[in-house]
C-alpha positions as CSV (number, residue, x, y, z in Angstrom):
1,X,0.0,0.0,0.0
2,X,1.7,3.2,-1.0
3,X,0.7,5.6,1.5
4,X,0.8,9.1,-0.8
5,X,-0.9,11.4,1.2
6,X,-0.2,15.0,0.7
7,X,2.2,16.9,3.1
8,X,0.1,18.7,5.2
9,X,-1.1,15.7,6.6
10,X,2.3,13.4,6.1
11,X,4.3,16.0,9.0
12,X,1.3,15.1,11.5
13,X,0.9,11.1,10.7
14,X,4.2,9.9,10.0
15,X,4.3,8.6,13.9
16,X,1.2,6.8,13.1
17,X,3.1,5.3,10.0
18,X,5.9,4.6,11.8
19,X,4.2,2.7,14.2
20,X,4.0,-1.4,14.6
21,X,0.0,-1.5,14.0
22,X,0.0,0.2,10.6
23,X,3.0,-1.9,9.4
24,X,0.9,-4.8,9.9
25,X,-2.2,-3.1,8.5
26,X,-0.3,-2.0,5.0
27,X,0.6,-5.8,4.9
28,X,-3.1,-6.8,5.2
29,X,-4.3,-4.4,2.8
30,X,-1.5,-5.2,0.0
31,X,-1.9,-8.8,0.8
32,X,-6.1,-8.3,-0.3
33,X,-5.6,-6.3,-2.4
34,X,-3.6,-8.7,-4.8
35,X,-6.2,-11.6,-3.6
36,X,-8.6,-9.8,-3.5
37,X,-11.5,-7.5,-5.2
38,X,-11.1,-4.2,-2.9
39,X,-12.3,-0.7,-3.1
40,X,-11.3,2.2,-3.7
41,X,-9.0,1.7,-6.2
42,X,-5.7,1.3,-3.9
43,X,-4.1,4.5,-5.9
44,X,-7.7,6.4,-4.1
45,X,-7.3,4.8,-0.8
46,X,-6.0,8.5,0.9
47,X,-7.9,10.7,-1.6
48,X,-9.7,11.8,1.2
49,X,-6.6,13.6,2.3
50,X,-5.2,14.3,-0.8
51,X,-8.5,16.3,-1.8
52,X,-8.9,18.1,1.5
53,X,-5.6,19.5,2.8
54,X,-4.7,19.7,7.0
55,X,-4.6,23.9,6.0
56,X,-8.0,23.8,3.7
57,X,-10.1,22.0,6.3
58,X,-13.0,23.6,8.0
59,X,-15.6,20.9,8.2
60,X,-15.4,16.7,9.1
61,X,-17.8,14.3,7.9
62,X,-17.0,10.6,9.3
63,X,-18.6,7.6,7.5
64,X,-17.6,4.2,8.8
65,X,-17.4,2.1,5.9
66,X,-16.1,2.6,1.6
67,X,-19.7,1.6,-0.7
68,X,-18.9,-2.4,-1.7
69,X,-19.8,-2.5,-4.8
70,X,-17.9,-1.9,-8.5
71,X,-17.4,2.0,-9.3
72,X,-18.6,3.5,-6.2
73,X,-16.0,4.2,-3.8
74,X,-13.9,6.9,-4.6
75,X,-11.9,7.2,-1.5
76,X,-14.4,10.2,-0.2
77,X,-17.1,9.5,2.8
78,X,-20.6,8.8,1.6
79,X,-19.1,10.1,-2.1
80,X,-19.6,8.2,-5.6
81,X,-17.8,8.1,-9.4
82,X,-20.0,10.5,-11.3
83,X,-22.6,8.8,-13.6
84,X,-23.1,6.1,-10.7
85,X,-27.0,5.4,-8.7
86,X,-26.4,7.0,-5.7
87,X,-26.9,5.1,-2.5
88,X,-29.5,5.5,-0.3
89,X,-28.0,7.6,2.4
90,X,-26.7,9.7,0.0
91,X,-29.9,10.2,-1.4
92,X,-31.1,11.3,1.5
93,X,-28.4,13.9,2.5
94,X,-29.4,15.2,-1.0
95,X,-32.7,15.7,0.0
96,X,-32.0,17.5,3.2
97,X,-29.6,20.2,1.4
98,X,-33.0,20.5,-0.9
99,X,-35.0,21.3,1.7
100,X,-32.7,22.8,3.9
101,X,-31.0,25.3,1.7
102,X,-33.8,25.5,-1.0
103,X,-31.7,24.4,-3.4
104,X,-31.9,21.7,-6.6
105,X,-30.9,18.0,-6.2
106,X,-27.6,17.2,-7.9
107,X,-27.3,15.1,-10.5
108,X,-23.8,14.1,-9.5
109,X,-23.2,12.1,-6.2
110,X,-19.1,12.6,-6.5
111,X,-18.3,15.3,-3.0
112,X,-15.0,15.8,-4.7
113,X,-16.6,19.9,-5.0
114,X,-17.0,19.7,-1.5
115,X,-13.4,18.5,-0.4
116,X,-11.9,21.1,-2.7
117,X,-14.0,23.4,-0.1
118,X,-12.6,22.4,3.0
119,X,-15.2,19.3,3.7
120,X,-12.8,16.6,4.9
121,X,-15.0,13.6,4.2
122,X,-13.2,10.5,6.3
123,X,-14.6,7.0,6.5
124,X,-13.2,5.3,9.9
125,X,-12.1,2.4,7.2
126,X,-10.8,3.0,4.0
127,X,-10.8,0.4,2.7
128,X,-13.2,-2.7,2.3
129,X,-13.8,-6.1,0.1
130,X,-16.3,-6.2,-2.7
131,X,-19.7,-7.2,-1.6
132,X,-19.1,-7.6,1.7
133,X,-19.6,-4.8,4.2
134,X,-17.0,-4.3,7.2
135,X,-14.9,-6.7,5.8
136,X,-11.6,-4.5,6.6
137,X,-12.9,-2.9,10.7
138,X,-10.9,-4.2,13.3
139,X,-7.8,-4.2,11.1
140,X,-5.8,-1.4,12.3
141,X,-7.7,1.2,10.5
142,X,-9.6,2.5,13.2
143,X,-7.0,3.4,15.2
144,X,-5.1,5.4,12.4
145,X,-8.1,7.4,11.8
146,X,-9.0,8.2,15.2
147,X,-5.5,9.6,15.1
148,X,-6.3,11.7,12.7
149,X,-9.5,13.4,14.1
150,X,-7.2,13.5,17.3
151,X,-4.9,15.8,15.0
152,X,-7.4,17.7,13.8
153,X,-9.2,18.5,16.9
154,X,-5.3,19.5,18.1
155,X,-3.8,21.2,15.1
156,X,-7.0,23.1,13.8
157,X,-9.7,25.8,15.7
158,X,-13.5,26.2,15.0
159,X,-13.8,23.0,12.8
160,X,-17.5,21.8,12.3
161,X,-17.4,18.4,13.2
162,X,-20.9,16.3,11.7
163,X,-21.6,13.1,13.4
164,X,-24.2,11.2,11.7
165,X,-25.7,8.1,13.8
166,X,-24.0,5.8,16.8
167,X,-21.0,4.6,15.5
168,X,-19.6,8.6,14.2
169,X,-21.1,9.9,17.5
170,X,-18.6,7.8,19.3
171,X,-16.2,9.8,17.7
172,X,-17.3,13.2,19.9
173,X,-14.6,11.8,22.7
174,X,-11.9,12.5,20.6
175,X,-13.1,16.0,19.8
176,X,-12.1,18.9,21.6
177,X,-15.6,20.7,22.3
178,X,-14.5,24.0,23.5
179,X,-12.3,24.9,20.5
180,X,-14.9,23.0,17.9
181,X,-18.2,22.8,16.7
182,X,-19.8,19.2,17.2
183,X,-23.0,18.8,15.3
184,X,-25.0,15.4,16.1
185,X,-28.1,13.3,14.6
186,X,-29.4,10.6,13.4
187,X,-27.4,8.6,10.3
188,X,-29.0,9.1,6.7
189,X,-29.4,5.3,5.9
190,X,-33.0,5.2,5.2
191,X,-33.7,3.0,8.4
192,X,-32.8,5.7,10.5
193,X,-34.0,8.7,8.5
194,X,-37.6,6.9,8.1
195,X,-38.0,6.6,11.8
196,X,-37.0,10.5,11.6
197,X,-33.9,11.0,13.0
198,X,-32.1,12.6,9.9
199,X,-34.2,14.8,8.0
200,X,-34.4,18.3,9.6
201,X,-31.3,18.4,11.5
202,X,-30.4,21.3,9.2
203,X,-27.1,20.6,9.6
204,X,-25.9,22.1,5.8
205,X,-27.4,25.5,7.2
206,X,-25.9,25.4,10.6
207,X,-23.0,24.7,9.2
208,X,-22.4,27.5,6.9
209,X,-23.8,30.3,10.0
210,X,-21.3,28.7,12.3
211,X,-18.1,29.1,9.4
212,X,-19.6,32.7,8.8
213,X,-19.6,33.4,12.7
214,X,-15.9,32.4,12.5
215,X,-15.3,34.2,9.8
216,X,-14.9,31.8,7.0
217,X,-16.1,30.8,3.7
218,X,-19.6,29.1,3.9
219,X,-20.3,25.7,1.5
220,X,-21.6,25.5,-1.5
221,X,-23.3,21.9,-0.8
């Protein structure tokens, strides 16, 4: 696994490289991926990062888990290729930023436009096996990316943190709250937003006012 990942974040995570856990993870992952179907495509594994730089950021999303199936993952949280169905969670952030900012639905599902804004979109796995969801958790990639919202929540001020259902929520520990905004509900997957836990939250809107209050650029979702 060639870990190219732009600078910015390299001079914070090259402990975390360096480190006996993600040695053995990078051997996992090679070893799938050349036994393996996996996705992303290994060269998009870090595109996350190499879209969003450490400087750029002003807003986290944290999905768990890369889409499973051929051409969707692109290495971006809750992101797919252009031309591809979009998934139902995605569908339904989609439908929140219509109602929420008044604004059309997109025919696009790839984020890329939003990472080139400062939306850092980070799944707590990057990487997975075809058809077969979770297939990569509890290999080491966990604990690099809970470094990483560590070193954001240390290296970065008034960053709007999203946390969308139980599993991102657990992330809020590793958050510092009086430097950052935290912003919490339900998770988009259609079993949750049917029972009404996602749609509402307004979270695209809150968003932008809190990066205007701190004197940034807003979104454009």
């Amino acid at each position: 696994m060639n870990v190219a990942i732009h600078e910015s974040w390299k001079n914070y995570l090259q402990t975390e490289f360096d480190k006996p856990y993600f040695k053995d993870l990078t051997q996992y992952v090679d070893n799938q991926y050349k036994t393996e179907t996996c996705f992303p495509p290994e060269d998009l594994i870090f595109n996350a990062f190499n879209t969003c730089t450490l400087e750029a950021l002003k807003v986290v999303i944290i999905g768990q888990d890369p889409y499973h199936n051929y051409n969707q993952a692109n290495g971006l949280s809750f992101s797919v290729n252009v031309g591809v169905k979009h998934p139902p969670s995605l569908v339904n952030i989609f439908k929140e930023i219509e109602t929420d900012l008044n604004t059309p639905y997109p025919s696009s599902g790839n984020l890329e436009h939003w990472a080139k804004q400062g939306v850092f979109l980070l799944n707590a796995t990057l990487t997975v096996r075809a058809h077969e969801a979770g297939s990569h958790q509890n290999k080491g990639w966990e604990t690099f990316t809970d470094a990483v919202i560590k070193t954001i929540s240390n290296q970065k001020e008034n960053v709007v943190f999203l946390l969308w259902g139980g599993f991102a929520k657990k992330k809020a520990k590793l958050i510092d709250g009086t430097k950052h905004h935290i912003l919490t509900s339900g998770h988009p997957s259609p079993l949750s937003a049917n029972r009404g836990y996602w749609f509402g939250n307004k979270h695209f809107s809150q968003t932008n006012s809190l990066l205007i209050s701190d004197g940034l650029d807003l979104i454009n979702w």
